[in-house]
Every structure is written in structure tokens, then in C-alpha cells.
Backbone as numpy.savetxt, mean C-alpha at the origin, in Angstrom:
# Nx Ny Nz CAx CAy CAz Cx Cy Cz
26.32 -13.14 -17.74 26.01 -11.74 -17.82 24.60 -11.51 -17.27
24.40 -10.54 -16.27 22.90 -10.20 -16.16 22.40 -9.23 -16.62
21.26 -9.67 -16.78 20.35 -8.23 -18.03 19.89 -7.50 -16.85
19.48 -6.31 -16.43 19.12 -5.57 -15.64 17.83 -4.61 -15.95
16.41 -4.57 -16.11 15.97 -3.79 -16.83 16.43 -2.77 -16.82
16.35 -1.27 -17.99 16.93 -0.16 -17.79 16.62 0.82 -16.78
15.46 0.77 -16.44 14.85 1.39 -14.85 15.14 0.79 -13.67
15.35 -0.17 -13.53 15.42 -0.71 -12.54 17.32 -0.18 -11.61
17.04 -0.08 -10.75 18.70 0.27 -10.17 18.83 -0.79 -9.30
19.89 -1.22 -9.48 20.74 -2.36 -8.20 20.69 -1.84 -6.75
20.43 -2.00 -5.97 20.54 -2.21 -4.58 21.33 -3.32 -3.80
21.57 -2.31 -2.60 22.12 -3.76 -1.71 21.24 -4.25 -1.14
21.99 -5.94 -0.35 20.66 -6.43 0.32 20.32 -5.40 1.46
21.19 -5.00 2.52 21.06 -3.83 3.59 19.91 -2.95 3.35
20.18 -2.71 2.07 19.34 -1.29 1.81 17.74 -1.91 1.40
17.55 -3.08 1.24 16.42 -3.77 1.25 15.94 -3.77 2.17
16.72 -4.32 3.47 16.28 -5.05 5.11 15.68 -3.73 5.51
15.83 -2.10 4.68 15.45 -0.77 5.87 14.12 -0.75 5.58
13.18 -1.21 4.44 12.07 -1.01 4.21 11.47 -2.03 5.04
10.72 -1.42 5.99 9.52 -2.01 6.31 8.03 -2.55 6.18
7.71 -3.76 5.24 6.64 -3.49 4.35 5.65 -4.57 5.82
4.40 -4.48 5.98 3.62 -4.85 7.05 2.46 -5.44 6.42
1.14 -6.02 7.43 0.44 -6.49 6.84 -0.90 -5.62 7.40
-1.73 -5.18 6.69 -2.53 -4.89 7.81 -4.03 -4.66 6.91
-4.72 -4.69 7.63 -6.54 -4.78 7.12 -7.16 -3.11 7.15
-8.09 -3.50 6.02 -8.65 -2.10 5.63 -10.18 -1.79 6.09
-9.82 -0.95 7.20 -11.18 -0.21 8.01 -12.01 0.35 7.36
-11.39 1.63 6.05 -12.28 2.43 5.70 -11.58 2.58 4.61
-12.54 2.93 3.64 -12.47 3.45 2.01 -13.32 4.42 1.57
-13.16 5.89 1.10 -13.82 6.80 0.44 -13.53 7.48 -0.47
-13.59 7.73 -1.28 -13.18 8.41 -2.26 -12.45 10.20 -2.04
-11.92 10.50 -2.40 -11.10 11.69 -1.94 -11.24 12.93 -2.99
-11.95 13.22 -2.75 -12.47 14.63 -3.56 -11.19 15.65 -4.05
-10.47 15.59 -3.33 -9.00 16.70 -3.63 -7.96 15.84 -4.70
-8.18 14.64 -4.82 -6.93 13.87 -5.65 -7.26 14.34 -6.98
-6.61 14.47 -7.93 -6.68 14.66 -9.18 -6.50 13.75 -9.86
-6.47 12.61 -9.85 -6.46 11.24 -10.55 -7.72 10.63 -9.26
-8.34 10.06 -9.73 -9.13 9.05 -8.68 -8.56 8.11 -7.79
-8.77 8.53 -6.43 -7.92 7.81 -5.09 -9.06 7.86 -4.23
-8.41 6.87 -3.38 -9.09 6.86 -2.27 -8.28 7.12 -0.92
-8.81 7.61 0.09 -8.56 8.02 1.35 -8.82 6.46 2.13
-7.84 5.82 2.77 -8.13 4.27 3.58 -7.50 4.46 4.58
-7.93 4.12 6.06 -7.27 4.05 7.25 -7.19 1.99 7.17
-5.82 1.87 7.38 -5.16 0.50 7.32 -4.94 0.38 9.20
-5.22 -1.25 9.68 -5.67 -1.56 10.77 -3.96 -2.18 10.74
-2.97 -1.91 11.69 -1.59 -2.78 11.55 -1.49 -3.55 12.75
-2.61 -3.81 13.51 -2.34 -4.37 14.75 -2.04 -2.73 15.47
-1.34 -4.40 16.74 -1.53 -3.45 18.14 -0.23 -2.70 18.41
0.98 -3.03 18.04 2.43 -2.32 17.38 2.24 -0.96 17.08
1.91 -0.87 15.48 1.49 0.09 14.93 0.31 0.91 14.52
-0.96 0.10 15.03 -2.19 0.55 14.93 -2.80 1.46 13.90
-3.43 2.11 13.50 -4.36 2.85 12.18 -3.38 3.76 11.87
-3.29 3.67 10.75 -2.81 4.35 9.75 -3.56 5.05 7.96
-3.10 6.26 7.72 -4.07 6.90 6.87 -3.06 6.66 5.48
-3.64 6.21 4.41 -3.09 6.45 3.48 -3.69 7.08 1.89
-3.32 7.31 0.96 -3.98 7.82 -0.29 -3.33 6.68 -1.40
-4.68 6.04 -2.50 -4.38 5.26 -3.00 -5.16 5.37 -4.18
-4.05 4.93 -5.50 -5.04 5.41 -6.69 -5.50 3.62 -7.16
-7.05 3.36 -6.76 -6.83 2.09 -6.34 -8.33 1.71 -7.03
-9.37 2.75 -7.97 -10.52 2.96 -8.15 -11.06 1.63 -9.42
-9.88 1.65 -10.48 -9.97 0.81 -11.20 -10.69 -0.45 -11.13
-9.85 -1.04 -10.01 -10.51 -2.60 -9.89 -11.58 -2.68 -8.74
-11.24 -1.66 -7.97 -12.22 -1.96 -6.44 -12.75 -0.50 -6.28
-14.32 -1.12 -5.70 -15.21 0.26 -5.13 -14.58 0.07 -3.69
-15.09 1.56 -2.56 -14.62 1.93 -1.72 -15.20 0.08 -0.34
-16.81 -0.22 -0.73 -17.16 -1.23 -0.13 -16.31 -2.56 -0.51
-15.45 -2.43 -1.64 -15.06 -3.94 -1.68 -13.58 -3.83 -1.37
-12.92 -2.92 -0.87 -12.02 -2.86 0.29 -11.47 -3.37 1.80
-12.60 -2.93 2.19 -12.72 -2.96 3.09 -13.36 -4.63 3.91
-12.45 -4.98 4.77 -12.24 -5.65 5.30 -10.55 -6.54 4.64
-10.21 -6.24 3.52 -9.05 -6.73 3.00 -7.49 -6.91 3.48
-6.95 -7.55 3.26 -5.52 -7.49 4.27 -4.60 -6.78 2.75
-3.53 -6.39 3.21 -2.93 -5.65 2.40 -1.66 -5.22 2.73
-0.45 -5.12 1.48 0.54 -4.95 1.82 1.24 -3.66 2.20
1.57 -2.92 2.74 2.14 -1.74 2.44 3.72 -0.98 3.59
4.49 -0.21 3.19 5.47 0.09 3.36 5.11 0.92 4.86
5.65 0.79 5.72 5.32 1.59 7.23 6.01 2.67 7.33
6.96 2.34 6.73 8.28 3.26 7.22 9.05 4.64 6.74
8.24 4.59 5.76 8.66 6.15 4.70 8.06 7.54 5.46
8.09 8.21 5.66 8.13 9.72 6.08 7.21 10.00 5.57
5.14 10.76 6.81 4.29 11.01 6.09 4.61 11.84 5.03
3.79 12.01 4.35 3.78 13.28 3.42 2.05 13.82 2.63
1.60 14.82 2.42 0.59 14.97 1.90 0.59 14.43 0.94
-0.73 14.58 0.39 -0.95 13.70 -0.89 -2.74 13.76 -0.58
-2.86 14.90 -1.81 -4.25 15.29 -2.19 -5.01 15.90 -0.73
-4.49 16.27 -0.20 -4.87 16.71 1.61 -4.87 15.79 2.63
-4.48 14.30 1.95 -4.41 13.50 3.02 -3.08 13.14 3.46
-2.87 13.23 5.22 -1.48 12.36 5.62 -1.31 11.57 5.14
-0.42 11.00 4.33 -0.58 9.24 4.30 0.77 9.07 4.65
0.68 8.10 5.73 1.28 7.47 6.56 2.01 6.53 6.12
1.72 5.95 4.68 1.86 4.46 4.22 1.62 4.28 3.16
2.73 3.29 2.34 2.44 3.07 1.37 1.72 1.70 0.61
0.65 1.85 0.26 -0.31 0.38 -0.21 0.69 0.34 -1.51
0.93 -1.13 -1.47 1.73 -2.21 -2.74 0.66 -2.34 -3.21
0.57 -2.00 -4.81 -0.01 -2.67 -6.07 1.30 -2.80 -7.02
0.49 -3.32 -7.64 0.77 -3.89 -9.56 0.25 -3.18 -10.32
0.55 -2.05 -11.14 0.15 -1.19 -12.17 0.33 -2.21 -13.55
-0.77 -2.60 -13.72 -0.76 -3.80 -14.80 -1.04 -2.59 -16.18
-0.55 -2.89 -17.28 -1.01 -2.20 -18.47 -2.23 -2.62 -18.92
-2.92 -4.05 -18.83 -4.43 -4.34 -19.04 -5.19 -4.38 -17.70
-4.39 -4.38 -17.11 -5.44 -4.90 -15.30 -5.85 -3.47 -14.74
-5.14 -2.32 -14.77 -5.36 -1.48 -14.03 -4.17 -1.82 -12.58
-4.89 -0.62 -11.77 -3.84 -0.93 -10.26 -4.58 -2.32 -9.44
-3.96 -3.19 -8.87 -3.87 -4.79 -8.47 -3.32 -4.88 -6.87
-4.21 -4.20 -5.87 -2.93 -4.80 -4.71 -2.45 -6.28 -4.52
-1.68 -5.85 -3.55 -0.98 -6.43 -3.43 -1.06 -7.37 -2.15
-1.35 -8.72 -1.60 -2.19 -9.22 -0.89 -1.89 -10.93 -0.27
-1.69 -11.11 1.36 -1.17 -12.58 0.98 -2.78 -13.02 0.71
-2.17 -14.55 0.54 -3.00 -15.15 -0.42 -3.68 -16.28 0.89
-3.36 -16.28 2.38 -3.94 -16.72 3.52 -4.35 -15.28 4.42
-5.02 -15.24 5.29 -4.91 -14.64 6.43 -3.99 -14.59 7.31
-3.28 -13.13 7.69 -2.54 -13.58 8.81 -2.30 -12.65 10.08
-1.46 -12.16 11.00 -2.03 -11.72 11.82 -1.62 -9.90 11.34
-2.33 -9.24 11.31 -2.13 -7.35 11.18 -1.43 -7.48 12.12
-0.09 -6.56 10.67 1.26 -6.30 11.72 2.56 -6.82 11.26
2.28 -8.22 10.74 3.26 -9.13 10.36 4.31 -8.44 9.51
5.73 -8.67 9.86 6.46 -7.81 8.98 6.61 -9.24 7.85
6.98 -8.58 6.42 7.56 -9.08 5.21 9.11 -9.79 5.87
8.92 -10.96 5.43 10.53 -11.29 5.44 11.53 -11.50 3.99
């Protein structure tokens, strides 16, 4: 029998393979005056493919805007911009919403090249 958490919904694998999650390094970090929870405004570097991208991230907890930046990082390419606090964001940054940690991105644990898709 498998336990399933109660939030969690089953998927197929297909419907896995459509998300595009990438790797890419963080140019810029500032704080975003319009968010109503504390975020930051980050343009993510994806290589030469997909190149700069803007996203909004509630990310204040563990990291100031300087200790961002230069970081590699995971995030989703492929979802449909949408506003968010006045900013495009293009993309979605992977964290871990820990109940003691705060938000945790999400991060390989080598260097590798901006761009790299998730397999």
C-alpha cells in the first residue's frame, strides 16, 4: 500500500518531463519595495540558450541581497511570466520552506555550467 501525503497529488512521469527546471547564477539582488512579505527582485544568469532572467523571491530570511549573488541556483524556466509585486518574473527560484530554517534554496552542491537542464 502507498501512503501518499494528503497534499501532495500523483502525477505522471510525462507531466514531470514538461517542467523545465535549469541552472543558472545570480547577477543581482535588491530588495523590492512593492512585495508585501519581504522579497527580493534577482536577475538569474541561464547561459547563452536562455540568458537573464527576472524573478521575485521571498528569500530574506537566510540571505542578504550581497550574499546572493554570485550563487548558482535552481529554478523552473518554463511557467508563463506573471507579475508579482511589480516585478516580471520570468522564473521560478526552488527553495525549501523549512518550519525552523526559514526559505533554503535550492542549489547543486558542485559548480556547473548556467543553463544545465535537471534530469
Amino acid at each position: 500500500m502507498t501512503i501518499i501525503h494528503p497534499l501532495t497529488e500523483q502525477i505522471e512521469f510525462f507531466d514531470f518531463l514538461k517542467v523545465d527546471v535549469r541552472v543558472g547564477i545570480i547577477l543581482s539582488a535588491k530588495l523590492n519595495p512593492k512585495a508585501k512579505l519581504p522579497a527580493y527582485e534577482i536577475d538569474v544568469d541561464f547561459g547563452a540558450t536562455l540568458g537573464v532572467k527576472k524573478s521575485s523571491a521571498q528569500l530574506t530570511e537566510n540571505y542578504t541581497a550581497e550574499e546572493l549573488i554570485g550563487k548558482q541556483i535552481c529554478a523552473v524556466v518554463n511557467f508563463p511570466p506573471r507579475r508579482v509585486a511589480g516585478v516580471k518574473s520570468e522564473v521560478l527560484i526552488l527553495a525549501i520552506v523549512c518550519n525552523d530554517n526559514g526559505t533554503v534554496l535550492i542549489q547543486p552542491n558542485i559548480p556547473v555550467t548556467n543553463g544545465e537542464r535537471l534530469a
